[in-house]
Gaussian input, Z-matrix of N, CA and C with variables (Angstrom, degrees):
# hf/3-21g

backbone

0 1
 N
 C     1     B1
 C     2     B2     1     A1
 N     3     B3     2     A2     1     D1
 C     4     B4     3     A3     2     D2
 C     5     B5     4     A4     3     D3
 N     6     B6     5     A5     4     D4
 C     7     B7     6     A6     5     D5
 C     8     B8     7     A7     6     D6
 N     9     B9     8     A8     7     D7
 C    10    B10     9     A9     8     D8
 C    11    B11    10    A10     9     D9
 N    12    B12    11    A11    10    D10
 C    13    B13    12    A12    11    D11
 C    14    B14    13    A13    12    D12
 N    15    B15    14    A14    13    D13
 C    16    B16    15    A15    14    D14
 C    17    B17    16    A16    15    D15
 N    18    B18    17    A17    16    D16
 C    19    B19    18    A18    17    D17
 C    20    B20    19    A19    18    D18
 N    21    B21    20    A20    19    D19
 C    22    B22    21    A21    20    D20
 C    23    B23    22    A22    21    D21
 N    24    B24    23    A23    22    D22
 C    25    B25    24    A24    23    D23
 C    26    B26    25    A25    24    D24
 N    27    B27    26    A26    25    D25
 C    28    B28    27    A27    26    D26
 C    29    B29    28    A28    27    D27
 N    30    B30    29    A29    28    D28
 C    31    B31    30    A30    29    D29
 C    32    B32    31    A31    30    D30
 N    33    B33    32    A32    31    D31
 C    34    B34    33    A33    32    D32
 C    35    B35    34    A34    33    D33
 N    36    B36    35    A35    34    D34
 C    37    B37    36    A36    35    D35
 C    38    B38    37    A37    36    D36
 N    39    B39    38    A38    37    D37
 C    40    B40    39    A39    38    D38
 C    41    B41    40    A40    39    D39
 N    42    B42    41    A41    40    D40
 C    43    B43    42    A42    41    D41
 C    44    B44    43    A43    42    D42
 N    45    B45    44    A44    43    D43
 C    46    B46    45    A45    44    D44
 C    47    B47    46    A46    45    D45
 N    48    B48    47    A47    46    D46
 C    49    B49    48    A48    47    D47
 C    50    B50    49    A49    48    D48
 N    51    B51    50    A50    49    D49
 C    52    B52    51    A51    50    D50
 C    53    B53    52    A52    51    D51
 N    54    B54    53    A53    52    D52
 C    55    B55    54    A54    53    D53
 C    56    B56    55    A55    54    D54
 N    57    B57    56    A56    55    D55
 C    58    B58    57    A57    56    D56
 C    59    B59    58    A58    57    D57
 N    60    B60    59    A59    58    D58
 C    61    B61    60    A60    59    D59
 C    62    B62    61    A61    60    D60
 N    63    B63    62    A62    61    D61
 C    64    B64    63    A63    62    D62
 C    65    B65    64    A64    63    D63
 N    66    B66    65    A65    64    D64
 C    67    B67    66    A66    65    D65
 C    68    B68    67    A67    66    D66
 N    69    B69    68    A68    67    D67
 C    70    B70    69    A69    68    D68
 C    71    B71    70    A70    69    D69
 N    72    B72    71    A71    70    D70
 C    73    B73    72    A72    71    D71
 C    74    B74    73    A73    72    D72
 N    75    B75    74    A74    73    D73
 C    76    B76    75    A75    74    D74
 C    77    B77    76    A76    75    D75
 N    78    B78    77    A77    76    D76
 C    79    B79    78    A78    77    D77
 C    80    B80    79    A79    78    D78
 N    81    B81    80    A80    79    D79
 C    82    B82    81    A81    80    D80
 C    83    B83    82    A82    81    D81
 N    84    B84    83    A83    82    D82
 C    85    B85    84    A84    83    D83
 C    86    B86    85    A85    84    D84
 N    87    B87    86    A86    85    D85
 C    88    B88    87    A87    86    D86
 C    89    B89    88    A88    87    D87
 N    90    B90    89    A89    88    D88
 C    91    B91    90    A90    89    D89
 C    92    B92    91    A91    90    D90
 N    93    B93    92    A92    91    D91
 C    94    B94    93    A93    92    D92
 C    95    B95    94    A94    93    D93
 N    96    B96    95    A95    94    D94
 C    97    B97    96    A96    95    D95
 C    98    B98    97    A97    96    D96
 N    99    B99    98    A98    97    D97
 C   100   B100    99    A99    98    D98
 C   101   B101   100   A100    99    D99
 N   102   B102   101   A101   100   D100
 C   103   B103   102   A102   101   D101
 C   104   B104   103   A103   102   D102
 N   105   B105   104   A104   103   D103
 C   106   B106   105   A105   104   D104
 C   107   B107   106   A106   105   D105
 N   108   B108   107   A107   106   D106
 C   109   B109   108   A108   107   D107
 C   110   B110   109   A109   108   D108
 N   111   B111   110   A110   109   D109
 C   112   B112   111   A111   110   D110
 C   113   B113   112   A112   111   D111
 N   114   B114   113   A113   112   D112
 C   115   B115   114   A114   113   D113
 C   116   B116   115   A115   114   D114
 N   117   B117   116   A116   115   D115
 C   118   B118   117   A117   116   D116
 C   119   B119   118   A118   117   D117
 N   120   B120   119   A119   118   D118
 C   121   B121   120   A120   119   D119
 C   122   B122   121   A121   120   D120
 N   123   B123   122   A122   121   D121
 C   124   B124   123   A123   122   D122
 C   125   B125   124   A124   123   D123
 N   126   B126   125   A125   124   D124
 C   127   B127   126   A126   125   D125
 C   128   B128   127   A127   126   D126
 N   129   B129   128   A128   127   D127
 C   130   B130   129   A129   128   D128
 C   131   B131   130   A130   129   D129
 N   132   B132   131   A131   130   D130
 C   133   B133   132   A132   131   D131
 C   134   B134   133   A133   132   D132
 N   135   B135   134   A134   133   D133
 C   136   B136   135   A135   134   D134
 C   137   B137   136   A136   135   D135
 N   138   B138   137   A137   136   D136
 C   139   B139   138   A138   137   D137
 C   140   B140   139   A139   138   D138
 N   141   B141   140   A140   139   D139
 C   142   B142   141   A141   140   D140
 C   143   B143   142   A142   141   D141
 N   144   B144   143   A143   142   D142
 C   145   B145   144   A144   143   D143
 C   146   B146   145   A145   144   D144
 N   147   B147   146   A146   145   D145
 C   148   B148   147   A147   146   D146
 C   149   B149   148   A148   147   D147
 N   150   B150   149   A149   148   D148
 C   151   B151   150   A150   149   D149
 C   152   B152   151   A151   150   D150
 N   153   B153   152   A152   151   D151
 C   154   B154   153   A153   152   D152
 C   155   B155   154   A154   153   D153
 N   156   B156   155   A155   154   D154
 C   157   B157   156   A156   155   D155
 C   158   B158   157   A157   156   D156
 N   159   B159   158   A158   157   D157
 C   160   B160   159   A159   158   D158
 C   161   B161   160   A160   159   D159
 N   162   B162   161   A161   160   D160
 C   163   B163   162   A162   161   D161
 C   164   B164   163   A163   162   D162
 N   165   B165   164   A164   163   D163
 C   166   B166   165   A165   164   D164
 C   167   B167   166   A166   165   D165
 N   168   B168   167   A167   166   D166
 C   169   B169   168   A168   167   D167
 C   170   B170   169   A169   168   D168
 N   171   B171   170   A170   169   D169
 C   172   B172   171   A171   170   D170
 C   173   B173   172   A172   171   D171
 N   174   B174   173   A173   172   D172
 C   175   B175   174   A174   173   D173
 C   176   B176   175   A175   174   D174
 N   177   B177   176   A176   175   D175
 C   178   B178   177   A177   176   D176
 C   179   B179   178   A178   177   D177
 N   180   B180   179   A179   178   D178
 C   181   B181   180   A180   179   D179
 C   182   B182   181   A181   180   D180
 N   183   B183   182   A182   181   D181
 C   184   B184   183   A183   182   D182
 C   185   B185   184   A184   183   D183
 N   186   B186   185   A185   184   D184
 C   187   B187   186   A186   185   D185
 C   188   B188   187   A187   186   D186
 N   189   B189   188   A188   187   D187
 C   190   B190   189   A189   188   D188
 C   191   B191   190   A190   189   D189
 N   192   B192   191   A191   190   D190
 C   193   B193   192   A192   191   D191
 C   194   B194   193   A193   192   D192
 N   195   B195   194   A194   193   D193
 C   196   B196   195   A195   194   D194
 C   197   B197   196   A196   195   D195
 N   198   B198   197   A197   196   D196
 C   199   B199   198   A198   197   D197
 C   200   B200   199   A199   198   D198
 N   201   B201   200   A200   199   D199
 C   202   B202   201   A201   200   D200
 C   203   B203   202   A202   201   D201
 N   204   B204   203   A203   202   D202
 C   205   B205   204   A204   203   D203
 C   206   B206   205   A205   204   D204
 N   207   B207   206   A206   205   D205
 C   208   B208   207   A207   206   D206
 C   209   B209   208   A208   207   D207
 N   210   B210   209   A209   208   D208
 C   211   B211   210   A210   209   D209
 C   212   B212   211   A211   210   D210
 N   213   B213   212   A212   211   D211
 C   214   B214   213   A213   212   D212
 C   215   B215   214   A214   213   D213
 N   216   B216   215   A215   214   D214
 C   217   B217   216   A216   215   D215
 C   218   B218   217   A217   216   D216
 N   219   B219   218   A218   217   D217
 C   220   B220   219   A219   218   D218
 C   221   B221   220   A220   219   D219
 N   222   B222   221   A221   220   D220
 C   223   B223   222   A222   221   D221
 C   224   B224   223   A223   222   D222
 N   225   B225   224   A224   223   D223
 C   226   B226   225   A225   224   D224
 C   227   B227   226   A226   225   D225
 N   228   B228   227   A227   226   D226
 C   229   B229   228   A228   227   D227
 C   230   B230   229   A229   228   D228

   B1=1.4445
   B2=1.5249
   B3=1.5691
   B4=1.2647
   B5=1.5916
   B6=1.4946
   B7=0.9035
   B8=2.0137
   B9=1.2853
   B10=1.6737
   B11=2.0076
   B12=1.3369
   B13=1.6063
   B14=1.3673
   B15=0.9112
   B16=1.8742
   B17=1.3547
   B18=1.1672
   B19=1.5314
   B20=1.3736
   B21=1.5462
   B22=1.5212
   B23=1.5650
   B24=1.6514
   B25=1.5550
   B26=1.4876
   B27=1.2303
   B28=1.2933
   B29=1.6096
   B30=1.1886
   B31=1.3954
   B32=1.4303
   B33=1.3514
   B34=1.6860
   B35=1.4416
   B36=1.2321
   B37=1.3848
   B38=1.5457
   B39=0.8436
   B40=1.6143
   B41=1.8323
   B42=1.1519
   B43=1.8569
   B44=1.6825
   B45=1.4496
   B46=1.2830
   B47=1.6010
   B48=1.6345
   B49=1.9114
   B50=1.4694
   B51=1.6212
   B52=1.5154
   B53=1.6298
   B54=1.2433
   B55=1.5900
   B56=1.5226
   B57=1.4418
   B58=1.1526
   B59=1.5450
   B60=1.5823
   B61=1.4867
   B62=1.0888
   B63=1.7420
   B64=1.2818
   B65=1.5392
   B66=1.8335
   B67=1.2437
   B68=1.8229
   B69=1.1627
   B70=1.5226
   B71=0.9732
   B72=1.6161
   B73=1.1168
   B74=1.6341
   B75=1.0744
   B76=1.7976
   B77=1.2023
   B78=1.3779
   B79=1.8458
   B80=1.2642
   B81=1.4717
   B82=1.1088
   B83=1.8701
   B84=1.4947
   B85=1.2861
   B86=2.0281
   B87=1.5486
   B88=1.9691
   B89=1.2829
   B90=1.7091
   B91=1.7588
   B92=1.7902
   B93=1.3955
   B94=1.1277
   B95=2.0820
   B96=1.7753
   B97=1.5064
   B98=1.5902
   B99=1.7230
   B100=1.9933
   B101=1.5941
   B102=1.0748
   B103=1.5369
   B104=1.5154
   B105=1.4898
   B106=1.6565
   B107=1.4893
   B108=1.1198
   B109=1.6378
   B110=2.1964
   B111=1.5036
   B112=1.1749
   B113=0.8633
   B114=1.9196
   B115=1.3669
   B116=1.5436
   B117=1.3161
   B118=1.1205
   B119=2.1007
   B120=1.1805
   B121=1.4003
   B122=1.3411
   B123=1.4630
   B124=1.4712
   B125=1.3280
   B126=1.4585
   B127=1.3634
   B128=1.7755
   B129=1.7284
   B130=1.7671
   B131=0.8326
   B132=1.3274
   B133=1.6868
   B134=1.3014
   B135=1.9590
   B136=1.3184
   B137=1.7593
   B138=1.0894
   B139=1.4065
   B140=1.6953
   B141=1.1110
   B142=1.7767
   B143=1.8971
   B144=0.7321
   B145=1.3566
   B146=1.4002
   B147=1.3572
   B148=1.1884
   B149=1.9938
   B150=1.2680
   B151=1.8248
   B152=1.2133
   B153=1.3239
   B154=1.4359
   B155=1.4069
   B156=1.1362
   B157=2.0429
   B158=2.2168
   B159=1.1536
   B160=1.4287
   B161=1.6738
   B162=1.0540
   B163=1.4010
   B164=1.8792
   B165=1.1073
   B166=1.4124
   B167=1.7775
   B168=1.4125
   B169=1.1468
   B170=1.4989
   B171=1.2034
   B172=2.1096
   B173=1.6656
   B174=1.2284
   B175=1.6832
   B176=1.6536
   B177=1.1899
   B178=1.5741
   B179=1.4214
   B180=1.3868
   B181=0.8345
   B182=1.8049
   B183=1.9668
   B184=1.1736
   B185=1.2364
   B186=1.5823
   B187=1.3705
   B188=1.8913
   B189=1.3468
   B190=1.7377
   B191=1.6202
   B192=1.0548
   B193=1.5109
   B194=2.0017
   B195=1.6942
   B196=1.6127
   B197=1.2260
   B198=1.1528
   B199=1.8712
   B200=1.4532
   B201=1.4144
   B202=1.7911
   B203=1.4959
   B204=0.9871
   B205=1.4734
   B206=1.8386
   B207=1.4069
   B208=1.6915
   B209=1.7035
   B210=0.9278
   B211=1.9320
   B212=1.4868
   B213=1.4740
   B214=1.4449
   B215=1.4646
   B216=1.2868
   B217=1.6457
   B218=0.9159
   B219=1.6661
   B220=1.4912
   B221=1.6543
   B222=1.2587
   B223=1.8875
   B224=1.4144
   B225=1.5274
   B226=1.3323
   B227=1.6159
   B228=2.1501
   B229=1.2327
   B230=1.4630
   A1=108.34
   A2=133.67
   A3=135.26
   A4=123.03
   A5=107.06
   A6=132.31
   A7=111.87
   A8=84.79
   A9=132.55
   A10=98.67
   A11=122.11
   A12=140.06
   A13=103.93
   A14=129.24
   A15=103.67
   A16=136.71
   A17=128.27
   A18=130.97
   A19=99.93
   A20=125.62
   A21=99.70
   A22=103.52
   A23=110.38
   A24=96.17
   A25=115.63
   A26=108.17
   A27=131.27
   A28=109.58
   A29=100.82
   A30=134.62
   A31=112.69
   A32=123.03
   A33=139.31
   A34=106.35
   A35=123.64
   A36=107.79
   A37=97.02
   A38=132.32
   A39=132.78
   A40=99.93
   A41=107.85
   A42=121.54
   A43=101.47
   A44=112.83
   A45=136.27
   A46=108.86
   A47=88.51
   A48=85.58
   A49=113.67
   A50=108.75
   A51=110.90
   A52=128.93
   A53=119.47
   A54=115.71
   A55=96.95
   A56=160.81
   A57=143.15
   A58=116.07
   A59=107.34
   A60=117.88
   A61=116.28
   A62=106.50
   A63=125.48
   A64=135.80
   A65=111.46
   A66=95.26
   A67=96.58
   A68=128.94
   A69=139.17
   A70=127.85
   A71=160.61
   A72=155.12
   A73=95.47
   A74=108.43
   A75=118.94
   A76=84.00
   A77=119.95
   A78=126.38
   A79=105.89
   A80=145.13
   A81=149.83
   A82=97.59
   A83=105.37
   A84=117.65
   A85=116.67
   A86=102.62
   A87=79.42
   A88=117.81
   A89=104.64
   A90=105.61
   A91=90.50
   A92=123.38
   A93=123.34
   A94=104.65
   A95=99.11
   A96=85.30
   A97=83.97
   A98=97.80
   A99=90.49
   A100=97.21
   A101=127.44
   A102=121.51
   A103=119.69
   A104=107.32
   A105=133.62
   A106=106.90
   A107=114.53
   A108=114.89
   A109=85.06
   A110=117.65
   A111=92.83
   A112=144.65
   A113=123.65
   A114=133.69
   A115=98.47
   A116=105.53
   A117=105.14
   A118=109.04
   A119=114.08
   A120=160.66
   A121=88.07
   A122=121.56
   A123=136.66
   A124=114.25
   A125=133.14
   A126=131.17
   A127=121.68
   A128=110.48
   A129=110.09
   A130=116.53
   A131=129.14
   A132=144.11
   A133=98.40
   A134=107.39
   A135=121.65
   A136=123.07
   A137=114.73
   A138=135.23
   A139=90.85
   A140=133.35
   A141=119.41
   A142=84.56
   A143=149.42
   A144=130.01
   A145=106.54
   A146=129.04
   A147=121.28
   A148=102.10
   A149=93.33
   A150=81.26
   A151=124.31
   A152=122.82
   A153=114.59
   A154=100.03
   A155=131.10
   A156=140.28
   A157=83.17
   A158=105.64
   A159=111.72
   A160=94.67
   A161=120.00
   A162=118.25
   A163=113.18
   A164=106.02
   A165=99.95
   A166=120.96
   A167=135.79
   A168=109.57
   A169=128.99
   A170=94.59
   A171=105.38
   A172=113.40
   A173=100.96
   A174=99.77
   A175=104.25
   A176=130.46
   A177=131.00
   A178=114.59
   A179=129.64
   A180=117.08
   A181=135.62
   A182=97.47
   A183=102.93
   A184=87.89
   A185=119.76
   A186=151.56
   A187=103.45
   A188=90.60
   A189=106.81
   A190=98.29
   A191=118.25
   A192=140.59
   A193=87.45
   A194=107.37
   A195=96.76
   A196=135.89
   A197=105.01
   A198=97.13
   A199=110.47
   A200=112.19
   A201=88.39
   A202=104.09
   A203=141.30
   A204=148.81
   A205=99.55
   A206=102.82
   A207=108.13
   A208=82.94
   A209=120.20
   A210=95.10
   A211=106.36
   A212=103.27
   A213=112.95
   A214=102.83
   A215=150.28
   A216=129.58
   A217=127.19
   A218=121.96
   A219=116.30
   A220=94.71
   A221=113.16
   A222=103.87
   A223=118.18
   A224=117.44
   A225=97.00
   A226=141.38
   A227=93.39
   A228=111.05
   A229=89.29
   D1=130.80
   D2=139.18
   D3=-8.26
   D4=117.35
   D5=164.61
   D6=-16.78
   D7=-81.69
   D8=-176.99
   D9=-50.00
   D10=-54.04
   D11=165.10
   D12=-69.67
   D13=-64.81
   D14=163.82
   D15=-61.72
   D16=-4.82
   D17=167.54
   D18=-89.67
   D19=-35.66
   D20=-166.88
   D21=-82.95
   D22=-7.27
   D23=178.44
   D24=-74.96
   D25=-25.70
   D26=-177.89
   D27=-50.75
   D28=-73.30
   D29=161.77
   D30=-23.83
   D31=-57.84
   D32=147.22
   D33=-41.69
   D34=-70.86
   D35=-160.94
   D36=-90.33
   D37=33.86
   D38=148.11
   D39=60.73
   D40=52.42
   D41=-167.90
   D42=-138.94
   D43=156.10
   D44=152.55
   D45=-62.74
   D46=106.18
   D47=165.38
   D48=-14.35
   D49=-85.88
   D50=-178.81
   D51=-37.95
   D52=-6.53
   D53=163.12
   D54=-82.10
   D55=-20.22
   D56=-162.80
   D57=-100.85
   D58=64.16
   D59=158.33
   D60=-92.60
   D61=152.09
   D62=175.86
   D63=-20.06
   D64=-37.11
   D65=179.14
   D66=-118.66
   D67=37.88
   D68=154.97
   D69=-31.95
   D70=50.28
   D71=-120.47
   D72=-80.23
   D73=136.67
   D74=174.23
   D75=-57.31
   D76=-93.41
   D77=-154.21
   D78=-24.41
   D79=-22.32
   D80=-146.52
   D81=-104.76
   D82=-29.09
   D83=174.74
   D84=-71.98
   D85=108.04
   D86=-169.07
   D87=-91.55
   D88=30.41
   D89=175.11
   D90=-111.71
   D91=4.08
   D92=-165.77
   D93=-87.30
   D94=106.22
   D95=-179.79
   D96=-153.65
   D97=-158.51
   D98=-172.49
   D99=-77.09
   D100=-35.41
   D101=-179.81
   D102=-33.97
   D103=-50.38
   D104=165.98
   D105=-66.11
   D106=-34.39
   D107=-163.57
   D108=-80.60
   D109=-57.51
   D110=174.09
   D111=-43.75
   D112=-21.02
   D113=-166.42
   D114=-92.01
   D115=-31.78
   D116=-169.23
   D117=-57.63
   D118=-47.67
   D119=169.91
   D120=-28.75
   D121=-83.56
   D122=175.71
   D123=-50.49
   D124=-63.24
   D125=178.62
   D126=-55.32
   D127=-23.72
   D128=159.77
   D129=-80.93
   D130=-21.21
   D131=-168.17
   D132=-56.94
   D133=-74.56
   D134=172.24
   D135=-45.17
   D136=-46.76
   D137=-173.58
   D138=-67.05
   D139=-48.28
   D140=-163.40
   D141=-110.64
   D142=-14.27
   D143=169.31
   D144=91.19
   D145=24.43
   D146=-176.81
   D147=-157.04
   D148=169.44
   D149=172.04
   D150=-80.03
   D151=-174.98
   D152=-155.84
   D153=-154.39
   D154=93.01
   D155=-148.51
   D156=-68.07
   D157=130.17
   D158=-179.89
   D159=-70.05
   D160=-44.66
   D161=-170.53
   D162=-51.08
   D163=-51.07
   D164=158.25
   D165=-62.49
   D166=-47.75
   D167=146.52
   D168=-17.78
   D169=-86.70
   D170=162.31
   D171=1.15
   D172=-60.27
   D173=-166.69
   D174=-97.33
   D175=21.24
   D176=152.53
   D177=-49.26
   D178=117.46
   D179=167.45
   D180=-111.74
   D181=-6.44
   D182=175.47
   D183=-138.18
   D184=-168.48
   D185=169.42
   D186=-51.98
   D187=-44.50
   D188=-161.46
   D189=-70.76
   D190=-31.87
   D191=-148.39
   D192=-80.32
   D193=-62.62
   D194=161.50
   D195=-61.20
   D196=-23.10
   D197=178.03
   D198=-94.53
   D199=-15.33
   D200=165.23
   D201=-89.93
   D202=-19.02
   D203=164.93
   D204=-33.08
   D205=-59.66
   D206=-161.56
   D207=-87.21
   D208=-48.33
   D209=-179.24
   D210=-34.35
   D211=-88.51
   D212=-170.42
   D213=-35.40
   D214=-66.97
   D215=179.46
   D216=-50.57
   D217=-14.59
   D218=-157.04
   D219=-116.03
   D220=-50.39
   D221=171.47
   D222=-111.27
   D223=10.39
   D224=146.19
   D225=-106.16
   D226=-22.65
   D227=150.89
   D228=124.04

């Protein structure tokens, strides 16, 4: 993941870049709620150029869970 796309998630969930590995459980995050889940929503939106259904946000359940999320949209389409 981008440098620049991991700080602002970071930044959202109110965390040190370096806490946002792959198997990180959100719930474990305590800025992590739908408020965050919207930002979250908006900041891939912008980042992949297209919208981003919150409901799939919704069912994230780790760190790992977003970055294969933005793989699969971003190089497979």
């Amino acid at each position: 993941m981008e440098i620049e796309l991991n700080n602002k998630i970071a930044n959202l969930m109110e965390v040190e870049p370096s806490v946002l590995v792959n198997d990180k459980i959100l719930d474990e995050i305590e800025a992590w709620d739908s408020v965050t889940m919207l930002g979250l929503v908006v900041v891939l939106s912008d980042y992949l150029g297209e919208p981003v259904n919150p409901g799939e946000v919704g069912q994230f359940e780790t760190f790992g869970d977003i970055v294969l999320f933005i793989s699969k949209k971003k190089y497979i389409g």
